[in-house]
C-alpha positions in Angstrom: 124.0 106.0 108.9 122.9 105.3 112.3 119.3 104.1 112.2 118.6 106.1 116.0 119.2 109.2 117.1 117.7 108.8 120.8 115.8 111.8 120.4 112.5 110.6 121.0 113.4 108.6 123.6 111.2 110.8 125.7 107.8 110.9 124.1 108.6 113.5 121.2 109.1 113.7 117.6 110.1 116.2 115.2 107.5 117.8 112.5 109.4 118.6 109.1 109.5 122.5 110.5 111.9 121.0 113.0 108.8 122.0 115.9 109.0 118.8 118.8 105.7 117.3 119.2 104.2 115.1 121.6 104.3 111.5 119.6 100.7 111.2 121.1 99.5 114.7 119.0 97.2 114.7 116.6 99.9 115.3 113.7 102.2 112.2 115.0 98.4 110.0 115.7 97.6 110.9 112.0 100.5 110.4 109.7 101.5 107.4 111.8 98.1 106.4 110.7 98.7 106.8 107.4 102.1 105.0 107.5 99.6 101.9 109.1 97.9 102.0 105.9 100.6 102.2 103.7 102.1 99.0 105.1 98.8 97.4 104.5 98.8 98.2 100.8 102.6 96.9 101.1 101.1 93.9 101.8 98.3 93.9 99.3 101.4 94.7 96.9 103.4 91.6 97.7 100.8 89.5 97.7 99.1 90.0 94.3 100.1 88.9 91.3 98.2 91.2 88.8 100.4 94.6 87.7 97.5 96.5 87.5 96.7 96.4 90.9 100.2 96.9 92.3 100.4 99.7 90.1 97.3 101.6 91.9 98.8 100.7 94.8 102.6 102.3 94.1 100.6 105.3 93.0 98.7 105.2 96.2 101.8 104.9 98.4 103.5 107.5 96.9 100.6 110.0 97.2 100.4 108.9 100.7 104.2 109.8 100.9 103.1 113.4 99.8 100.3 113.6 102.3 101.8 112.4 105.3 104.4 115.3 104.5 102.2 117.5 104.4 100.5 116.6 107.4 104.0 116.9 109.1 104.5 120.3 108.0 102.0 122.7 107.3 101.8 125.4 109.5 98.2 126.4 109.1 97.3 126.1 105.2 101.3 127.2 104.4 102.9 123.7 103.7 105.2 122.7 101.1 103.8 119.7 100.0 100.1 119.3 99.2 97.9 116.5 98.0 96.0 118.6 95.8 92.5 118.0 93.8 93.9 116.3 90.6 94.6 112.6 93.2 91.5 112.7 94.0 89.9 112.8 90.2 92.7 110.3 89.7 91.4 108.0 92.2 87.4 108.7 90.9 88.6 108.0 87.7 90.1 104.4 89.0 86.9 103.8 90.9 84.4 104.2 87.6 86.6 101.8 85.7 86.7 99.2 88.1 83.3 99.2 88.5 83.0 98.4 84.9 84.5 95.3 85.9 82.7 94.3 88.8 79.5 95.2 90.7 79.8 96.1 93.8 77.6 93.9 96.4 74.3 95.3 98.2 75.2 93.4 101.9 78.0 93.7 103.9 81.3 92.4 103.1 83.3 89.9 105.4 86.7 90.7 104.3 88.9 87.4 103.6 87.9 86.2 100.4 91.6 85.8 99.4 94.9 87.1 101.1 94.7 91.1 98.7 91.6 91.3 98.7 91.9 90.8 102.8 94.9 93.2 103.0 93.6 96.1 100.9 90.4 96.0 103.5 92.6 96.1 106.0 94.3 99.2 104.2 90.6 100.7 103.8 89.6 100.4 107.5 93.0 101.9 108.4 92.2 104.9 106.3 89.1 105.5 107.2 91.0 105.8 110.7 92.8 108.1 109.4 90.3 110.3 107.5 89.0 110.3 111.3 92.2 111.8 112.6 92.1 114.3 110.0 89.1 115.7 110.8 90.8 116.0 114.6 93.5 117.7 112.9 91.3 120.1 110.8 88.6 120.8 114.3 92.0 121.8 115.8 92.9 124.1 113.3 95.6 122.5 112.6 94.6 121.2 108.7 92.9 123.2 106.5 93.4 121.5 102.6 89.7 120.4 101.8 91.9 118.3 99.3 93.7 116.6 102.0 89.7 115.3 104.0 88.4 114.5 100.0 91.7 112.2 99.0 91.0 110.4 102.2 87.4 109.9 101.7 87.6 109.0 98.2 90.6 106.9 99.1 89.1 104.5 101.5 86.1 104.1 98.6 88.3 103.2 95.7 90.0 100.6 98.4 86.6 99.2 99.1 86.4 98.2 95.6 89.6 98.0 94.5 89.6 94.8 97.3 85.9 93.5 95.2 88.1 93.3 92.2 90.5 91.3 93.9 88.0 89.3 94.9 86.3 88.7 91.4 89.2 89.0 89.4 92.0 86.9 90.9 94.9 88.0 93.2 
């Protein structure tokens, strides 16, 4: 397998549909947003040493999979792939437990307390980047899953506190 294909050598991509986009539309600016994010949570992953956490985050990077398909291919609300309500129960689900674990502070956070904790914020202030984008996307008429704008909200939440639990409870 080759690993180019030259084809975007001038300034376009390819959606799933097989449509050519500019790599500077909103679809391209948004997924390749996502993909940011993902590689941040790679990080967190590598880093930490508690399965819990890397667990969430394999769960995470495969939803994210799901969603930057879908943002690559739905024409209009008629995609194949979908990110669907049930991910983000899944993720409000997460976010109650860990709170049962730690309180979450009342003043701002400086991120850095160790090296997850410090990538997963990174991963949260990507997102909410991308959550941005999305909202582009959806003023475009070009996204309109309600799922897809709650997953990303409650997404960058649970990584806020996902990265306090770091913090408190070890890497």
């Amino acid at each position: 397998m080759v690993a180019f294909s030259k084809k975007g050598d001038g300034g376009e991509t390819s959606l799933l549909t097989g449509d050519r986009v500019s790599k500077a539309s909103l679809r391209p600016e948004t997924y390749g947003t996502l993909d940011e994010a993902t590689s941040a949570l790679g990080l967190a992953k590598a880093l930490t040493r508690n399965e819990e956490i890397r667990g969430m985050i394999e769960t995470i990077q495969q939803d994210l999979v799901v969603l930057g398909a879908e943002l690559a291919s739905e024409k209009r609300g008629e995609g194949v792939y979908r990110i669907g309500s049930q991910r983000t129960v899944r993720l409000e689900q997460w976010i109650d437990e860990l709170q049962k674990e730690v309180s979450l502070p009342h003043e701002f956070v400086y991120p850095g307390a160790n090296s997850v904790s410090a990538a997963l914020d990174l991963a949260r202030a990507i997102m909410r980047r991308a959550e941005r984008r999305a909202v582009s996307l959806k003023e475009a008429g070009f996204l309109d899953n309600p799922d897809v704008h709650a997953y990303l909200n409650r997404l960058a939440d649970f990584l806020f506190v996902i990265a306090r639990y770091a913090e408190k409870k070890g890497q």
